[in-house]
N, C-alpha and C positions, 0 to 999 in steps of 0.2 A: 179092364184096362186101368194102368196106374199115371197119375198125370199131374204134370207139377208145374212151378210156375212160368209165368211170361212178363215180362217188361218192355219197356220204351226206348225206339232206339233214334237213330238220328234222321230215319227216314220219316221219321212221325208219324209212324206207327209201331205198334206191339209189335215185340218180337219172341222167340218161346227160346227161353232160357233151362229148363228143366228139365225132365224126364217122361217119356211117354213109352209105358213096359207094355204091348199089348197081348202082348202071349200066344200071339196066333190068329187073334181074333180079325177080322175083316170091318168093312164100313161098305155098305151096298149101297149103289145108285147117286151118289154125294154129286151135286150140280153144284157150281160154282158161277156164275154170270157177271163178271166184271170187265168187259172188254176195255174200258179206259183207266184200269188202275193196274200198275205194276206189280212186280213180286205178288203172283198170286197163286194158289194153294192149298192145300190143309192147315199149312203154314207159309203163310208168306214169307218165315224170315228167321233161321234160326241162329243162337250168336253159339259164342265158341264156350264150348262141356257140354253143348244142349244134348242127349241120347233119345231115339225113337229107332225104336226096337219090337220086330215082330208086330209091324204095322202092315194092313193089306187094305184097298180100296179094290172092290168089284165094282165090274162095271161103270157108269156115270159118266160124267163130261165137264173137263175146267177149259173155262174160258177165260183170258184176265190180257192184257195190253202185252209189255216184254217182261222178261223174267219171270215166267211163268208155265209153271211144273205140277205134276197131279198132287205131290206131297209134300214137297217143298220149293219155296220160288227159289229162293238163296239159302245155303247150306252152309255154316261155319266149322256145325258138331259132326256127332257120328250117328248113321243112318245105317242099320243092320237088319237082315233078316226081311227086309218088308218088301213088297210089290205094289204092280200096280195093274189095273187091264183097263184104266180111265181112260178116254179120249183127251187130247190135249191140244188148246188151239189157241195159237198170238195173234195181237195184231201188230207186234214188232218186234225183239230180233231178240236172240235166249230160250228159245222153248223147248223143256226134254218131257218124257214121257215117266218118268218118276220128278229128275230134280232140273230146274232152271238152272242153275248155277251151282256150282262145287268148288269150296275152299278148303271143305273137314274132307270126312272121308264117307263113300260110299259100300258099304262088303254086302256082300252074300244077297243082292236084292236084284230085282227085275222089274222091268216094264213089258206090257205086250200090247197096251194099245197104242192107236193111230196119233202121229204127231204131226202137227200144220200150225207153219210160218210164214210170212207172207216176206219177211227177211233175214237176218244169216243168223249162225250157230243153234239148228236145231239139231238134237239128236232123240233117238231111239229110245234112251234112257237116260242121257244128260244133256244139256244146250252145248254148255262150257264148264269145262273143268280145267281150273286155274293153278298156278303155282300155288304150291300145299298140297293143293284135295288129290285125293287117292279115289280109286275106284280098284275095288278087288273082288274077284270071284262072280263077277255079275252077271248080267246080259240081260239083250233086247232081245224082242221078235214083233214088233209094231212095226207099221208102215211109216215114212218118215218122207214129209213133204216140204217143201221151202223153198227159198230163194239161194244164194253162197254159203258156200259151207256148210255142206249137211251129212249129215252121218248116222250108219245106221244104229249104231251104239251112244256117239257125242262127237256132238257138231264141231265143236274145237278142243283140242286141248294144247293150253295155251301153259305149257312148264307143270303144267300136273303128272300124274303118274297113272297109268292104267295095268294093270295085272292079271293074268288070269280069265280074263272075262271074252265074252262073243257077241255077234249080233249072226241073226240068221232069218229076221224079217224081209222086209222090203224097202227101196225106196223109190218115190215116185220116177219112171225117167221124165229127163230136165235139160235143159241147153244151160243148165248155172253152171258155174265154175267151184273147184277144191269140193268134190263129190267123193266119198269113199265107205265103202264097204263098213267100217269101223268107224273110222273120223275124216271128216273130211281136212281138218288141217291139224299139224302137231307139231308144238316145239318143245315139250316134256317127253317123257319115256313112256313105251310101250312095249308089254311083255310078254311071251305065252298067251296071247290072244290071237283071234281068227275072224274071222266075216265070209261070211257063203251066199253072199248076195250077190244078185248082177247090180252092175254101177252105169247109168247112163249121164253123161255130161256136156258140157264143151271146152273146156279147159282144167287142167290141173286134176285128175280124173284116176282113181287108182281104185283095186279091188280090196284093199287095207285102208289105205289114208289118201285125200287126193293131191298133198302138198306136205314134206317131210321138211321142214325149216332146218335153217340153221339152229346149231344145238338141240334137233330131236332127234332122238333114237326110237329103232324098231330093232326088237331082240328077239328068237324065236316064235316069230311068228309066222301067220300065212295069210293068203284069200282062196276060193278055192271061186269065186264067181264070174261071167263072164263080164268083160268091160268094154264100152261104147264110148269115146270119148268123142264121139259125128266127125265135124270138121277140124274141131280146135288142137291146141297143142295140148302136148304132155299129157299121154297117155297109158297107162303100162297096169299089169297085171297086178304089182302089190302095191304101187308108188306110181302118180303122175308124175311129180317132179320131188328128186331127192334134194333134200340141200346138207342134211343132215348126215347120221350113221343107218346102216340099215344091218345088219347082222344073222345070220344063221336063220333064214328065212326063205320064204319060195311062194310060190303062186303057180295055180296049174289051171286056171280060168284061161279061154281065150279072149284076145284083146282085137277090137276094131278101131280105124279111123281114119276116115275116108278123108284126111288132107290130103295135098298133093307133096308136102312134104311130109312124108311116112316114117322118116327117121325121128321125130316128137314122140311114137308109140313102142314097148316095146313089153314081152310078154312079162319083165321082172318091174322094171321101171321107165315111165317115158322117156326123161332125161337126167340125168347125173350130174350134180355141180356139189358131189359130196363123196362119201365112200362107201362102197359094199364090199362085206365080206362073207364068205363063207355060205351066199344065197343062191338061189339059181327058180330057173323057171318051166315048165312044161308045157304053156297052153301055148 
């Protein structure tokens, strides 16, 4: 492996500023034990040009408070190539199974181990991916456990970009709410991705995302899992509640929800306060 420098940032601590080429190589068993300190990691913190590449963690287990990820807590640079199969476990809200948070960009990586939050934006393979970060070609297959907002890929994506990428793990069933297949909430784009997960919830509950905001897009995509959203509302095969665009998309999962108001559930999306086109659904 080739590895360059780190510096001080405003969080007051080190953050890695340089390059880490690892060419394939792996890291076995790596424990991490910090349940009361944030951003926590292989890197707690990387800023922007940082590159880590051809990075893999086998097996092991991070623990660290929020924002905290197997390889990175906060992500500014570019992270390619690498994995992870770590366990990963918060004691508050940001926990993914490679990265806590995303600003840079994520390509061609994966997580497969188990992720637990005790509250919101956990995902599979990123917590929250924010306006900027990108997430291309990736995917989950870890279990993904939490409180709102969770998702089998990334708990939120909050104006970022997703591409390419799947999740086809699990997640815990939940009575939380904005539960999805993929993410559980999105107000950024999302592209050519898919999730084959069943989604259980109580609100806002979809087998792609459980909550399409205003200004997000879903663009061919799908879910193919089945969905339980119990009592609550807004329930539906690829989308609990749209607010957004939804595009050239489908869902063949079937959908439960044992309200007495049945019209909240529906097999493409629970309820609409945006536009579909071009989508349709099977289950």
């Amino acid at each position: 492996m080739r590895v360059s420098s780190a510096r001080s940032c405003a969080l007051g601590a080190l953050f890695f500023s340089g390059a880490l080429v690892g060419g394939g190589h792996t890291i076995s068993g790596l424990t991490i034990n910090r349940p009361t300190t944030d951003y926590v990691g292989l890197f707690g913190y990387t800023g922007n040009g940082s590159v880590i590449q051809g990075v893999g963690l086998n097996g092991g287990s991070i623990h660290g408070q929020g924002y905290t990820g197997s390889l990175v807590g906060e992500n500014h640079g570019s992270l390619e190539d690498s994995s992870s199969s770590a366990s990963v476990q918060g004691e508050s809200d940001r926990v993914g199974g490679l990265v806590a948070v995303n600003y840079g960009s994520v390509l061609s990586s994966s997580a497969s181990g188990a992720v637990s939050g005790p509250y919101d934006d956990n995902g599979g393979l990123v917590g929250a991916n924010m306006t900027g970060g990108t997430i291309d070609t990736s995917y989950a297959t870890g279990n993904v456990s939490g409180f709102d907002t969770k998702g089998g890929l990334v708990g939120a994506n909050v104006g970022g970009t997703i591409l390419n990428s799947y999740a086809s793990g699990s997640i815990t069933p939940s009575s939380n709410v904005q539960v999805g297949g993929l993410a559980g909430y999105n107000s950024g784009y999302i592209g050519n991705s898919y999730a084959t997960i069943p989604v259980t919830g109580s609100e806002r509950v979809g087998g792609l995302v459980g909550k399409n905001d205003s200004g997000g897009s879903i663009g061919n995509s799908y879910a193919t899992g089945v969905v339980d959203g119990g009592p609550g509302l807004y329930t539906g095969g690829l989308v609990g509640l749209n607010r957004g665009l939804i595009g050239w998309s489908y869902a063949i999962g079937s959908v439960t929800n044992s309200s007495a108001s049945y019209s909240y559930a529906g097999g493409l999306v629970g309820g609409n306060e945006g536009a579909i086109q071009g989508s349709f659904a099977t289950g």
